[in-house]
C-alpha positions, -999 to 999 in steps of 0.1 A, spaced: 0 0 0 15 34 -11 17 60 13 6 100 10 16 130 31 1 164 30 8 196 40 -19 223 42 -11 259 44 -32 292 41 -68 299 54 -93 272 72 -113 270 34 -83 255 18 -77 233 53 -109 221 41 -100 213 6 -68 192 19 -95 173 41 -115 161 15 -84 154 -10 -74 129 22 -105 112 18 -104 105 -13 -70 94 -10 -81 71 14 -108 55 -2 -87 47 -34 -65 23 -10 -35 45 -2 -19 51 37 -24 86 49 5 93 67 21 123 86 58 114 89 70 131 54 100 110 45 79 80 47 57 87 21 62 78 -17 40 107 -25 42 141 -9 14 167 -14 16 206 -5 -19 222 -4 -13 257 -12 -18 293 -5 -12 319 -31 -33 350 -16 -5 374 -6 32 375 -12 44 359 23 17 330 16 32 323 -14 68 323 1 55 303 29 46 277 1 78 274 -16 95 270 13 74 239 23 82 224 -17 115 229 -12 118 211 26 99 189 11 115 182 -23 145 166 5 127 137 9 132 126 -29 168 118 -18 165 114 20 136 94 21 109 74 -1 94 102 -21 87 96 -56 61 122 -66 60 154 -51 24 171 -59 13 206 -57 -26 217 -51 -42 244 -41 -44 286 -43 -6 288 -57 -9 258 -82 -45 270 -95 -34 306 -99 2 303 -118 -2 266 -131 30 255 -154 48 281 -141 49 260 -110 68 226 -124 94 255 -148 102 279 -117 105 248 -93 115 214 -113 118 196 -83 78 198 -86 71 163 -104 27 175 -107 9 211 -103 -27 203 -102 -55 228 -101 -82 233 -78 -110 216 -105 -86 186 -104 -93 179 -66 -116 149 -70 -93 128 -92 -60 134 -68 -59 96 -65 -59 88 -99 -32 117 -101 -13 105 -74 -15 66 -90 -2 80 -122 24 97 -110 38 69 -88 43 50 -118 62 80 -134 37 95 -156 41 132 -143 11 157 -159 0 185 -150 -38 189 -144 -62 218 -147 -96 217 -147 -125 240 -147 -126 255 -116 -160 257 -108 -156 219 -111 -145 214 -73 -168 197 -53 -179 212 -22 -198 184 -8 -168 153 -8 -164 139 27 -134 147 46 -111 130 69 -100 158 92 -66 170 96 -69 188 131 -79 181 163 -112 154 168 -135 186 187 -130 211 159 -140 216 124 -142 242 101 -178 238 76 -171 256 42 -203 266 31 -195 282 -3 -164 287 -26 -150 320 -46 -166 357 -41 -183 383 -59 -164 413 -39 -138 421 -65 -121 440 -37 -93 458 -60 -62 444 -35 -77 408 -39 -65 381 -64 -91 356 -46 -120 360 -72 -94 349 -99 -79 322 -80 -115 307 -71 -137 325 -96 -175 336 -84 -190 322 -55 -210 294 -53 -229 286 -21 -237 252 -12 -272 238 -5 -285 243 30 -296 206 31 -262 197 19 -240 216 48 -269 204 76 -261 171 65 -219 173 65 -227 191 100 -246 163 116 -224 138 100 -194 161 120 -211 162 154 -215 122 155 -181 120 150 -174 138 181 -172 174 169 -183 199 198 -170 233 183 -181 239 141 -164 273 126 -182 286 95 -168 298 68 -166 311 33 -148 341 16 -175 361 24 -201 341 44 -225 370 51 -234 369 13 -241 332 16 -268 325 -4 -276 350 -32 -262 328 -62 -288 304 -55 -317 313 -35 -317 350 -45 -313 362 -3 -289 363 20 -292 326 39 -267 326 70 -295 332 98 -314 307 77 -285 280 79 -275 289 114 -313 283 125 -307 251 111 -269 244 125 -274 250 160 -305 221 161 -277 192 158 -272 169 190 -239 177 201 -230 206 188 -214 231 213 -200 260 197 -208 272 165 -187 302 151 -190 322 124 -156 341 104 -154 364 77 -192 385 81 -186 419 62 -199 447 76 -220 460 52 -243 427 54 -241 424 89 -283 423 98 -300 431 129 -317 396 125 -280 380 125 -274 401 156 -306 393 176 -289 352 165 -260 359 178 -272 374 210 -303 348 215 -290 314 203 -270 298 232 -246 273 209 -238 307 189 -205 319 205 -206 357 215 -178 365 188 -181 385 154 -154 384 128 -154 416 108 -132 419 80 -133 461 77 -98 467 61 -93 501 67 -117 531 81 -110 563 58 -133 568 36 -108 574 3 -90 544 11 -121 518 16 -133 535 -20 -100 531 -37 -103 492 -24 -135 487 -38 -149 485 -3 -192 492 5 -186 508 38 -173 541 53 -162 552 88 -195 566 97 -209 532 88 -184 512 105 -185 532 139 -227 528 140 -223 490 135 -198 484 160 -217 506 187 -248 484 175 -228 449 177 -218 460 215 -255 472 220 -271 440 208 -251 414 219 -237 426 253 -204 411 258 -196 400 222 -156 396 216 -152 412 180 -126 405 157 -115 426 126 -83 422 100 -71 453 89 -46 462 58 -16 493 60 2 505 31 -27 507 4 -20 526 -24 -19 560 -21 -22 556 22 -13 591 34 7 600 63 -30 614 72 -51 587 61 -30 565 79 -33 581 114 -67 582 111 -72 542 111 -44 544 140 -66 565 161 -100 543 151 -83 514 164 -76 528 196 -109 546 198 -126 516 187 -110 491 211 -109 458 191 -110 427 210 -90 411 186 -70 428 156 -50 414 125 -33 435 105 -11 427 71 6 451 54 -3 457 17 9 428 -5 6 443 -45 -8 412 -66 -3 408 -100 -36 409 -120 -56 432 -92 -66 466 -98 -45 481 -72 -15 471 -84 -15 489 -116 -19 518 -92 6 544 -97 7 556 -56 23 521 -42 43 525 -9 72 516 0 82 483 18 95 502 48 67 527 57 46 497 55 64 478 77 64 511 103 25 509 100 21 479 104 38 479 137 24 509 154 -13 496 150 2 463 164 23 484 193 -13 498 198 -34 471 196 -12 449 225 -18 471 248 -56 471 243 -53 432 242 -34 433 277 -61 458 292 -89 436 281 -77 404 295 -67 422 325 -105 431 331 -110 395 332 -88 385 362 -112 373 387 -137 360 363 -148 324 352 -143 317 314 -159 282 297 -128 266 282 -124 240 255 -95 219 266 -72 211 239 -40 198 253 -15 197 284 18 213 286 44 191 301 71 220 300 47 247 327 27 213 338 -8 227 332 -37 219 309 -45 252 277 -74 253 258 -95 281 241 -124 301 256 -155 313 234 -137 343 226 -110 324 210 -109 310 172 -83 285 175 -49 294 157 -56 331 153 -66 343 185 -49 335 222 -53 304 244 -61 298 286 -36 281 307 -49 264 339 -39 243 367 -60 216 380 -54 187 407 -74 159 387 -66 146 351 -90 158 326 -103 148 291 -91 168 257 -121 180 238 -140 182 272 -152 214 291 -138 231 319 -145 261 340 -116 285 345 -114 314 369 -89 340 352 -61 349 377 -35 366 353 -28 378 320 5 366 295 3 391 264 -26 376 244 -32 346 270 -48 344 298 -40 322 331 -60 305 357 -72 279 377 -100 253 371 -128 256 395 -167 242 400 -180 273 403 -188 302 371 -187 332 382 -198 362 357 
């Protein structure tokens, strides 16, 4: 039986992608296997969405391109974002790449993978509205998490964005269809279910001519052992009172928004092809905290656009600090061939980027640190996800925490306790973005 490695990198939608490429692998016979230099085949599931992501992914070929001579490798196969969007330039820039395949090809990467084995190296492309969003998956993270993709692509055609290219228009998936991946999810021990689409507050349109989020989430939070159920990438502009009154009324819906907003001058959100403006964005955020009391909310912001004046760019720096983000990412501008913005003529230099990028960072830990300080003394429901034998305590993740981007709680307890289980925490101190306690019987608000 010939064995397969992958490696996943970029956003939890491609994660997703990797999972149901494993299953298919799976089914066809071959060994899924983690340990890289004892695989025949190797696969890289790629990101291509910014200039670091795509760095990040040639460094993985290459580390793993070793294991041609160090260990069993005999095909080395690149998917995803990178391979869809520059395709034979893949195999010529890197010929230690043996297959590119493109996102269409997903469902036939074991006959790929069989071919290549036997030394008959092609590159595949097919149409890429031809991945299927509703193949099983074999999951590649922990046993009490899952990400749910419930569409593919996006109609923004935000001008800094290469995405609607890479994964053409959006198509949503049937509500029937993601209830039904959901349910088969929670039986298998899932507690905590992240949604998530390129923009999953337009889920919907393309085929039932409305938004249909609430409508799914009605729908989602019905299924036998569900616990969590978190929702990423809403945009502001489609952010609804009725997915509001959800979020503040439904119990398994975690308290936590995820809002995408960019920037906050008005120029700068028109020059990115953005539908909201600073007035906008301040009235929604004072309506999210007055809806939902106690909501955590997220938002990924972007320094260095085109034509960013000293000006403009001091007036996000002072938003963020007025506006007191719970959580805050923050990239500086990556220019990607093919977008609008990069033909722009105003482009900013590498370093005043990076200089941006830090002081709203510099900014935002010190709001981080005064927000988990307001919760010393307080209980926090924690989803335990591991023990540390280095400090000798049990860490997991709290509602207001999306695993991998956001921080973690580490706690001491006197009895053993169960990974994907529950615990109450009572928060005794703060470590930058983490927070530090003790397990205890008792919640206390």
């Amino acid at each position: 039986m010939s064995k397969v490695s992958m490696v996943s990198l970029g956003c939890p939608k491609n994660q997703v992608d990797a999972e149901q490429m494993l299953y298919t692998l799976s089914l066809a016979g071959f060994e899924i296997t983690s340990a890289e230099a004892d695989a025949d085949a190797i696969i890289i599931n790629t990101c291509g969405f910014i200039e670091s992501a795509k760095a990040e992914a040639i460094e993985n070929i290459l580390e793993a391109a070793r294991y041609k001579t160090e260990g069993k490798c005999r095909a080395l196969i690149v998917t995803g974002c990178l391979a869809e969007r520059y395709r034979d330039d893949v195999t010529e820039e890197i010929p230690e790449v043996d297959v590119c395949v493109g996102i269409g090809e997903n469902s036939y990467i074991a006959e790929i993978v069989k071919d290549a084995l036997s030394g008959k190296f092609q590159n595949r492309y097919g149409e890429k509205y031809d991945l299927d969003l509703n193949t099983p998956r074999i999951l590649g993270g922990p046993f009490y998490t899952a990400y749910l993709k419930i569409a593919d692509g996006c109609d923004n055609c935000c001008t800094y964005c290469a995405i609607p290219k890479i994964r053409g228009r959006m198509r949503s998936r049937k509500i029937e269809d993601i209830v039904s991946e959901a349910r088969r999810l929670a039986k298998n021990g899932v507690k905590e279910l992240i949604v998530v689409a390129q923009d999953t507050t337009a889920y919907g349109t393309d085929i039932y001519g409305k938004p249909a989020l609430c409508k799914l989430l009605r729908e989602l939070v019905k299924i036998d052992g569900l616990e969590w159920i978190r929702t990423l990438y809403t945009y502001p502009e489609r952010i609804t009172d009725e997915f509001l009154t959800l979020l503040r009324d439904e119990e398994k819906l975690v308290k936590y928004i995820d809002i995408p907003i960019q920037h906050c001058n008005d120029n700068i959100l028109s020059r990115m092809n953005r539908k909201s403006d600073k007035a906008g964005l301040y009235s929604l955020i004072e309506k999210i905290r007055k809806t939902v009391p106690g909501i955590t909310i997220r938002t990924t912001l972007i320094v260095g656009f085109p034509g960013e004046s000293d000006k403009e760019f001091s007036e996000l720096h002072e938003f963020v600090k007025d506006i007191e983000f719970d959580r805050l990412g923050c990239f500086a501008y990556s220019a990607e061939e093919e977008t609008i913005a990069a033909e722009f003529d105003d482009q900013i230099d590498e370093q005043t980027k990076e200089n941006r990028l830090e002081l709203i960072m510099q900014s935002q830990n010190l709001i981080a640190e005064k927000k988990n300080r307001a919760k010393i003394g307080k209980t926090e429901r924690v989803l335990i996800e591991g023990y540390d034998d280095y400090i000798k305590c049990y860490f997991g993740r709290s509602a207001a925490d999306a695993p991998e981007i956001d921080g973690k709680v580490f706690f001491l307890t006197s009895s053993p306790l169960k990974i994907g289980d529950f615990a109450f925490v009572k928060i005794n101190d703060v470590m930058e973005y983490d927070l530090l306690g003790e397990k205890t019987d008792e919640f206390t608000e």
